[in-house]
N, C-alpha and C positions, 0 to 999 in steps of 0.2 A: 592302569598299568601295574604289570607287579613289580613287589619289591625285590632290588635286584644288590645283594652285599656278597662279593666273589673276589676270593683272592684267587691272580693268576700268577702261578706260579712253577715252571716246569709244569705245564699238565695234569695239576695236584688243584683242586676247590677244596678251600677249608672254610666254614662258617663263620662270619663276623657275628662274635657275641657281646661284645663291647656295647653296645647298643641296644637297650631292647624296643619292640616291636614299633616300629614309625616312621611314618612316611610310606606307605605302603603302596600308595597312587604315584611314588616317584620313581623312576630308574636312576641309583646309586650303587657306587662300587668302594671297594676300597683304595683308596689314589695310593697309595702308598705301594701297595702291591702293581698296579697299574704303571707308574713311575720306573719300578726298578724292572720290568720287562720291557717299556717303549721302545728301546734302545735295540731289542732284539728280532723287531716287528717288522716286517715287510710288508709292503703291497696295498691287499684289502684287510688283512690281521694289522694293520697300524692306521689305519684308518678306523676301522674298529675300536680301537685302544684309545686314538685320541678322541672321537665321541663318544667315548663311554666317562673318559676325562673329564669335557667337557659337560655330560650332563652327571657328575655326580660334582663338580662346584658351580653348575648353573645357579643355587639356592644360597647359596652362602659367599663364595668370592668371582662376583661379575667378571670382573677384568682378566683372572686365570682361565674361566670358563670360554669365553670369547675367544682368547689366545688359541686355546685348544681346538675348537671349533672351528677357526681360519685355516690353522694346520690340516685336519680336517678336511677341511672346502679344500683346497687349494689341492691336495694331495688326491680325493675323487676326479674332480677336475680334469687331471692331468692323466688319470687310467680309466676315465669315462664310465665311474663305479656308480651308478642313479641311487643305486641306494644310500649310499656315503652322501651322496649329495643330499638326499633326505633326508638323513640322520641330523647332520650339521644345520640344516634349517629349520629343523624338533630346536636344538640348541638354543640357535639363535632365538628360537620364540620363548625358551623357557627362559632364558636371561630376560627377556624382554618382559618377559609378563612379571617376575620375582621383583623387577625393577619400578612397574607399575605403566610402563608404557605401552599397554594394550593395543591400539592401531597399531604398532610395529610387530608387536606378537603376531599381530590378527597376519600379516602380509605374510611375516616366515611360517606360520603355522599350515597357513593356504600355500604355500610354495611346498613344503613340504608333504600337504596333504595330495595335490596335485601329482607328485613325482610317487607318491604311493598307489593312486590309483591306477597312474599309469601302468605299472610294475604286479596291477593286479594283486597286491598284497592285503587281503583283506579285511585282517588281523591290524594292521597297522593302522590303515586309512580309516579303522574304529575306533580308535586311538585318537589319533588326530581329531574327528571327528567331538569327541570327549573332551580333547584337550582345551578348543576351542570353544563349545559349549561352559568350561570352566569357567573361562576368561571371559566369557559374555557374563558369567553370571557375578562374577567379582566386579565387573566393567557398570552393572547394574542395568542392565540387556534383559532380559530375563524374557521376552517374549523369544527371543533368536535363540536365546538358553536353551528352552523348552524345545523350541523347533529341535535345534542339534542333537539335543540328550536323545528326544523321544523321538522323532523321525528319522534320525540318522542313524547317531552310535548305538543305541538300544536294538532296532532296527537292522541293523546289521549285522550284531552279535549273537543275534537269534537266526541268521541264513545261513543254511550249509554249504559247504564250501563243495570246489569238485571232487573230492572223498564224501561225499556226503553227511559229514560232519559240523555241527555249530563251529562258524567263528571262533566264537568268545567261549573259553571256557566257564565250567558253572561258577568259580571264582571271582573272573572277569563280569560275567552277568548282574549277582547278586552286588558285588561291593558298586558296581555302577549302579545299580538301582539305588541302592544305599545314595550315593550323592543326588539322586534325581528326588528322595526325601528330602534333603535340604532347601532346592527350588521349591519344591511346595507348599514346605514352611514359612518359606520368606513369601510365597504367594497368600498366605494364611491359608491353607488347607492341611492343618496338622492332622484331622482326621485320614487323609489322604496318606499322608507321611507316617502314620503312626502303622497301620497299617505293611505297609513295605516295612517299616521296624520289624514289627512282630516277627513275618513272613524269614526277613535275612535274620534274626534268633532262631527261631527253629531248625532254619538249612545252618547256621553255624552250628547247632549243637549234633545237627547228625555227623557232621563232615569236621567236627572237633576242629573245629577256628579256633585263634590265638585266642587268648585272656584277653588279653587289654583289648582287643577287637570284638571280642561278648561284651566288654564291661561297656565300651563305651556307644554300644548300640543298647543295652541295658537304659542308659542316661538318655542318650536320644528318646526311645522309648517314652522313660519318664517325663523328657521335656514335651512329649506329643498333649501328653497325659495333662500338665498342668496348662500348655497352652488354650485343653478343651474343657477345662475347669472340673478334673476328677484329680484332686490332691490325694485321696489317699489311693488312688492306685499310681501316682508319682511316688509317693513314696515308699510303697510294696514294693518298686521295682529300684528306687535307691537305698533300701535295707535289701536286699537278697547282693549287691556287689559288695558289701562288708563282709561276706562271710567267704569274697575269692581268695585264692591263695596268693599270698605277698611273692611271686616269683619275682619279681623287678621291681624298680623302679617307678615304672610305670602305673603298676596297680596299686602301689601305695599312695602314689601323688591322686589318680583316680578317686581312690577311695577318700580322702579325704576333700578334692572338689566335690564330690558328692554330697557327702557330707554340708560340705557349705552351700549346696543347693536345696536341701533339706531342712537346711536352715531357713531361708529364704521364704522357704513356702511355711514351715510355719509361721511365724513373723507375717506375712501376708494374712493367717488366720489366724492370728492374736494371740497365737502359744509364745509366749514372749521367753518363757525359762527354757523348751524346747528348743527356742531359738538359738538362744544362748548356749547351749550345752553345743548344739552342734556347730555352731558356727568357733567357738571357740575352740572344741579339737582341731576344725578346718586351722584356723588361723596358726594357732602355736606350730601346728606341724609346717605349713607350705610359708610362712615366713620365717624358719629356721632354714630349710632346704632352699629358699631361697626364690620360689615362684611369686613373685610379685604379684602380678595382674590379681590372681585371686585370692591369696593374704592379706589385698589393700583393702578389696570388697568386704571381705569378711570383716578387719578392721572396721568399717565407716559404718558396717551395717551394727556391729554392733555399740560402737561409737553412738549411735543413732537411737539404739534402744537405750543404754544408759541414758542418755539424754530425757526420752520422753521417759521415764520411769525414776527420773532426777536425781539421779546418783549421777552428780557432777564431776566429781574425781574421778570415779572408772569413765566415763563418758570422755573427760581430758585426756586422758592415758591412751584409749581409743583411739582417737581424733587425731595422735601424736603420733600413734606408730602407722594409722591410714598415711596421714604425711613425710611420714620419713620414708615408708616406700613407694611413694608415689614421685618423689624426689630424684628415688631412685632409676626408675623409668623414664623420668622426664633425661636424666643425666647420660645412659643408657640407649635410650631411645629403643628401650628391649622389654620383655617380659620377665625378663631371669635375672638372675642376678649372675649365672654362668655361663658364656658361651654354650660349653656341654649341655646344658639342659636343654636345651629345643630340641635334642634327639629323644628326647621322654615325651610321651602320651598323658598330658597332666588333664590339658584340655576339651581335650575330642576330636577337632580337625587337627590336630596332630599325627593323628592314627593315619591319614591320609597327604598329607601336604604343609610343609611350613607356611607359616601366616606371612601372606602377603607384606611386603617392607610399609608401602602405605598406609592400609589398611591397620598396622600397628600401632603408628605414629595418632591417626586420627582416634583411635580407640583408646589410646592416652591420655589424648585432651579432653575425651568423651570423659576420662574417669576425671580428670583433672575437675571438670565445671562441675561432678555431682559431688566432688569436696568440697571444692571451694563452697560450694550454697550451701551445703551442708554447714559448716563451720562460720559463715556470715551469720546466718539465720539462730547458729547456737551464742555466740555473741551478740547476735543482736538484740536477742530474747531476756541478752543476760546485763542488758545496757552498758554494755565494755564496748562501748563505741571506737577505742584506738583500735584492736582488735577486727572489730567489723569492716570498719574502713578497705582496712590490709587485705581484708577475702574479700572486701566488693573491687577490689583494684584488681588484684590476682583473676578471677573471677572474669572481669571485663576481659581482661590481656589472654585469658584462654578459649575465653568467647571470641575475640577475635581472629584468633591465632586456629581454631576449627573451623571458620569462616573462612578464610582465605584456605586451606585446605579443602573444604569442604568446595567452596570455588574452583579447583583445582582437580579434583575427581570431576565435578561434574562437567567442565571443560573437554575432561580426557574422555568420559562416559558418551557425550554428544559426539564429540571425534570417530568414538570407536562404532559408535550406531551410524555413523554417515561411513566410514570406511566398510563396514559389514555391508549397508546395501551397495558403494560402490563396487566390491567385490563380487557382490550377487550381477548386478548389470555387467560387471567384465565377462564374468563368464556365459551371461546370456548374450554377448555381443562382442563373441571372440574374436570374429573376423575382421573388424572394423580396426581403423588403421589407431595408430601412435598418438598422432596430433589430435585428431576425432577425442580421445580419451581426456587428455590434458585439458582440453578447448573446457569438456565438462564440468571434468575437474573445479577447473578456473571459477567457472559460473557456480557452480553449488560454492564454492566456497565464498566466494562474494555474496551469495545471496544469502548465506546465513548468516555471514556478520552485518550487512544489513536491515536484517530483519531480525533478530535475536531480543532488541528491544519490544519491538510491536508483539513478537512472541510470547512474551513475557506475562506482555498483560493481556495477551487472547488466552494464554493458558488461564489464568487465575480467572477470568470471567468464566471459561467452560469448565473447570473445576469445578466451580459452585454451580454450575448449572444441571452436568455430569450427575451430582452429586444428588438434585433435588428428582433427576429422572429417575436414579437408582434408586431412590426411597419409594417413586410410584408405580415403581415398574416391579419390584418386590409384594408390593399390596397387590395389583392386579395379579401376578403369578400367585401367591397366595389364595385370594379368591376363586381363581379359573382351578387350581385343584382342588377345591373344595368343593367344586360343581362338579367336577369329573368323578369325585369321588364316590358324592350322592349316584350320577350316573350308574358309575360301574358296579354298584352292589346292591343296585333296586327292588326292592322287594316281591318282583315277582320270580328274578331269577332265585334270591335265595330259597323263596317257598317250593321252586318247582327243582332246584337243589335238594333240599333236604325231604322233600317229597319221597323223590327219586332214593335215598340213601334210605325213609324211612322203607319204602317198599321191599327191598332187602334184605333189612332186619324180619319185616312181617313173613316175608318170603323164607324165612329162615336160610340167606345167603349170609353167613358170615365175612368169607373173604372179601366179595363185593362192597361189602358195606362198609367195612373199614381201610380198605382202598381208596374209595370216593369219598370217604371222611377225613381222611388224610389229604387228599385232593384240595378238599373245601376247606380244611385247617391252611393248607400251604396257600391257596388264594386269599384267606382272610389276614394269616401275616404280610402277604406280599400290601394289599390293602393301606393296612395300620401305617408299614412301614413308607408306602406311596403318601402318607397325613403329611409325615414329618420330613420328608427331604425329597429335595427337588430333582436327586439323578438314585438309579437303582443300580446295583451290578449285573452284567448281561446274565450271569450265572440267574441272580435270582427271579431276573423276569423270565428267562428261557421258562423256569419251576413256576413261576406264575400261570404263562399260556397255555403251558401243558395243563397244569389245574385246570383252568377256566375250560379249554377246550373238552377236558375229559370231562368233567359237570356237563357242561352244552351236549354230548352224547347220551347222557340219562335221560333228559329231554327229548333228544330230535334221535333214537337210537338206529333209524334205519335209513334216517335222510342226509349223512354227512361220512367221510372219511377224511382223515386232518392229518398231515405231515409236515415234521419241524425238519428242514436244513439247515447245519452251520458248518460254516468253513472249518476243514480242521486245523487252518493257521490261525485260526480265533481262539484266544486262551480269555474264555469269557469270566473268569474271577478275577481278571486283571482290570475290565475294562465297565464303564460306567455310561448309560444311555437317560436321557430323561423317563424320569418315570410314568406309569399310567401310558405311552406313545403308542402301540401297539392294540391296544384293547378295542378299543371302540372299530376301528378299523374291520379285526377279527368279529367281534358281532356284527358290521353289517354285512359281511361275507356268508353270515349263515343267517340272520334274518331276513336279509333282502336280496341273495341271491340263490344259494344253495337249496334253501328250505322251498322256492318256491318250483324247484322242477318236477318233475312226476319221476324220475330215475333217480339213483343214489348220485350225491356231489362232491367234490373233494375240495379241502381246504390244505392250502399251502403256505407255512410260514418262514421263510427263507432267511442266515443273515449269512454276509459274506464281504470280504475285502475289496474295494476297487483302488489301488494306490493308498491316498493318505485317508480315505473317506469309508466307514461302516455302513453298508447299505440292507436297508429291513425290507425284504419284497412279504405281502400279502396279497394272493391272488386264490381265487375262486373260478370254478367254471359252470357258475349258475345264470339267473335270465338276463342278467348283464343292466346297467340301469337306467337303460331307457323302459323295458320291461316292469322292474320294480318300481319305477315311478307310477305307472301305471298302476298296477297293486295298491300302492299306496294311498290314492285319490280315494280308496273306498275304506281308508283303513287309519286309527292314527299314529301319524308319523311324529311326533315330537320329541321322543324320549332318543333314537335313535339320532335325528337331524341337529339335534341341539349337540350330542356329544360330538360330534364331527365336527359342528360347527366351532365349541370351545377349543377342541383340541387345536384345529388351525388358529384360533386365536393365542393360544400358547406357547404354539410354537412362533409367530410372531414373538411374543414376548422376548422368549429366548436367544432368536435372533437377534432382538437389539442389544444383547448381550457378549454377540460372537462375532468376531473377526471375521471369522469363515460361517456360512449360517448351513441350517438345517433346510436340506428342500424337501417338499411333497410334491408328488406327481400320482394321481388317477387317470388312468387309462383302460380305456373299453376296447378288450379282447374281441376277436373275431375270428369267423370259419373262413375257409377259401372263399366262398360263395355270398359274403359278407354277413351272414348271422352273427346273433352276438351269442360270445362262448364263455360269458362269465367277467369276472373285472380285476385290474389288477394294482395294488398299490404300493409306491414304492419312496421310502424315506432314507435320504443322503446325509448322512451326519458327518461332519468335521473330525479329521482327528483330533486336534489338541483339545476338541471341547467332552471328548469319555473318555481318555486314555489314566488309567490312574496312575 
């Protein structure tokens, strides 16, 4: 969503600068301006007015926001405005979600996603789409997350409308990408998310995005960076936001979280004075200004070094001021010490969205237990057992106190996963009557507080079980590409490769020769990089096959013609396919069918969209394999039949990986008159298992 600050007044938009750059994912206005014109509003312009009311105190004062939004309801309602009525149901869901009650979100969100599609707005229903995918992922959903973000909203930002124009503008695309970084992190796939960082720097720096919106994909960036254990290009990218220009607020509070992330990571590599320096400008500065959360961090962290470096007196001092603003928070129940500051970008999802009310509270207690241990264990160490006692009691009472919270999300988190699928069967079972629905209702619900016990401990048995398959199911993938790999780069192909390249040279064909050298260089990166990770980008496989196939022509130069199709809705540096899947496939298209006709044969490597699924055809119009079977009986066949063979064992692997699995399908082509005309093979991949 963009950020939306408008004063209305007579006809006149003036820019709210009181605030710099946050909350950019929300729609807000300025109520004060919106107040002094209600009054003068009619119709659908006051209908207007009071959801726009309503969602700029959706985040901050529930009960205003509500009020607003009735007003709202009640006034569409009554002049049959669909859109009014969907606006007021966005409303309702964002009060509901800031509140932390997700199944209610989830109903207004769909009531209003609903009345959007109907209305053919398509701009909107992306929106909502988004919205919902948010709230699954705060909800801890994160499989429906993913559904949403990347099937839905993503997905539909990129269709053009009936102007033939995207959706979503490039604003809209990029900063939504940007959040579907964050799912991938919390999925551990920072490699995946660092990525989409990189990608949204770039288009910010062409299309000059805000500061604080560079800075704090800058950080993201960085956090990609330490997640996959390269600290010093973490910290290349948290030394280049020191030198942005202090225009706000914002970039100053930025810059020194940075700072104390910088810290962090040295301290993690034993620079303990590095540490120090940086973590201490963090500290003076953001607990003068007043940001808590992350002056308390820096506090205990360096509380923590004194400690182990036994300078007890700074260590004490430390310890003292980690506590007094940790006090402060608890008393609070905030991050700030100022209301005003939540409209400042200190922390990073800021830039995007106020921090959820729950999610605050639990993130307190979170900091509360790594004080308290912290401060037990420095007491206890120091045999000031009054002392120790005091933080093992404290200690307990916030261990408990996140436990029953922590109880409390995950209560709501199961609620909101049963109301999501029952959402999902409403709509596949629109027709069915009132009572039909309830009746279910009834029954799932009883059946999970019945069974939530026995649940409990079927989950912890298949955890551990889960867990021990995952370790062998890694080894055998492992293994199985390490045979594929011998396969694909056997030494007869290479010889009659560079054969082929030396002839060339002898031939004194220059351009030829370093053509197909380059060829054989891009097939041997593709290779290497098939060693070390188990999915490639379709970009680089596409530059793979084309190698491999163009080599396979120095060899077979009068026996094949090869053509690649891809969809052109396929944006293949986006999208990630298992690697090595393809190859074997394509050789036996040319060793076992192509190559054996007496006429030239063509080979066809096809990729293109069907719905949610990326489909690879490979087809040939050679002796088809009843034929080459034949052939084969005189000939030996094991280099070829073993790589097909692994590969289908691989993909096995992979499927027990995947929700949705990969198929294979071979099928023998035919003439009218039933000959065989070659062979064709075709592999069905899942969406959510390439999409990056």
């Amino acid at each position: 969503m963009k950020r939306f600050i408008t004063l209305f007044l007579m006809f006149i938009s003036v820019p709210h600068n009181a605030l710099p750059q946050a909350f950019i994912n929300i729609e807000w206005y300025n109520t004060d301006s919106l107040l002094n014109v209600l009054p003068f509003k009619q119709g659908i312009e006051k209908v207007n007015t009071l959801n726009r009311l309503s969602a700029s105190f959706s985040f901050t004062d529930a009960a205003k926001s509500k009020l607003y939004a009735d007003q709202a309801m009640a006034l569409a309602i009554s002049s049959s405005n669909k859109t009014g009525i969907a606006a007021a149901n966005y409303n309702y869901g964002r009060i509901s979600f800031y509140e932390g009650d997700y199944p209610r979100a989830l109903h207004f969100f769909q009531e209003a996603l609903n009345l959007y599609e109907s209305l053919e707005n398509l701009r909107m229903t992306a929106k909502m789409y988004f919205e919902i995918a948010t709230m699954h992922y705060f909800a801890g959903n994160l499989d429906k997350s993913a559904e949403m973000a990347i099937n839905k909203a993503l997905r539909l930002y990129r269709t053009l409308d009936k102007d033939g124009k995207p959706v979503g503008t490039l604003l809209d695309t990029v900063r939504f990408s940007s959040s579907i970084g964050l799912l991938y992190r919390t999925l551990g796939r920072s490699d995946t998310a660092l990525l989409i960082y990189l990608r949204y720097l770039e288009t910010g720096k062409k299309h000059n995005f805000g500061l604080a919106d560079m800075m704090v994909h800058h950080g993201l960036v960085a956090g990609c960076y330490t997640e996959t254990g390269k600290n010093d290009s973490a910290i290349a990218y948290f030394r280049r936001t020191l030198n942005f220009e202090e225009i706000n607020i914002s970039i100053k509070a930025l810059k020194h979280e940075h700072m104390r992330r910088m810290g962090e990571i040295y301290y993690n590599l034993g620079e303990k004075d590095s540490a120090i320096f940086y973590l201490t400008r963090a500290y003076e500065w953001l607990s003068f200004q007043g940001y808590l959360r992350q002056s308390q961090m820096a506090a205990l962290r360096l509380g923590q070094i004194y400690f182990e470096n036994k300078r007890i007196p700074k260590a004490k001092l430390f310890f003292g001021f980690s506590e007094n603003l940790l006090n402060e928070m608890l008393l609070s129940n905030s991050f700030y010490r100022h209301d005003s500051m939540k409209y400042t970008v200190s922390y990073g999802i800021e830039l995007y969205l106020p921090f959820p009310k729950k999610q605050v509270r639990e993130t307190i207690f979170s900091l509360s237990i790594n004080h308290y241990t912290m401060l037990f264990n420095f007491y206890n160490e120091r045999n000031e057992l009054h002392n120790a006692m005091k933080y093992l009691q404290a200690l307990s009472s916030a261990k408990d106190t996140l436990a029953k919270l922590t109880r409390n999300r995950e209560a709501i988190e199961i609620q909101m996963k049963y109301e999501a699928d029952r959402k999902d069967n409403e709509i596949l079972s629109l027709g069915q009557s009132n009572e039909l629905k309830e009746l279910r209702l009834y029954r799932t619900r009883w059946l999970l507080g019945s069974m939530s016990g026995l649940a409990l401990i079927i989950a912890l048995f298949f955890i551990i079980l889960i867990r021990q398959k995952k370790i062998k199911l890694n080894q055998q993938t492992l293994i199985l590409r390490q045979k594929l790999l011998r396969l694909r780069m056997n030494p007869h192909f290479i010889f009659n490769a560079l054969s082929g390249i030396q002839s060339f040279i002898v031939g004194e064909e220059p351009d030829k020769a370093s053509f197909y050298l380059s060829k054989f260089s891009t097939l041997v990166r593709s290779v290497l990089h098939s060693s070390e990770n188990e999915y490639i980008t379709l970009e680089n496989e596409l530059k793979a096959i084309d190698s491999y196939l163009s080599l396979q022509k120095i060899r077979y130069p009068f026996t094949f013609d090869y053509f690649i199709d891809i969809d052109p809705l396929i944006e293949p540096e986006y999208l990630n396919i298992p690697t090595m899947i393809a190859q074997p496939f394509i050789e036996n298209a040319i060793e076992h069918g192509v190559k054996a006709l007496k006429t030239k044969g063509k080979v066809t490597v096809k990729f293109y969209l069907d719905h949610s699924k990326l489909i690879l055809e490979i087809e040939d119009n050679g002796v088809g394999r009843i034929k080459a079977a034949e052939l084969l009986s005189k000939n030996d066949k094991d280099h070829e039949s073993r790589a097909i063979d692994i590969t289908r064992e691989r993909l096995d692997l992979l499927n027990r990986k995947l929700k949705q699995k990969i198929v294979l399908g071979i099928n023998d082509l035919k003439n009218e008159v039933g000959e065989a005309r070659g062979t064709k093979v075709t592999i069905s991949i899942p969406m959510l298992s390439y999409l990056v």
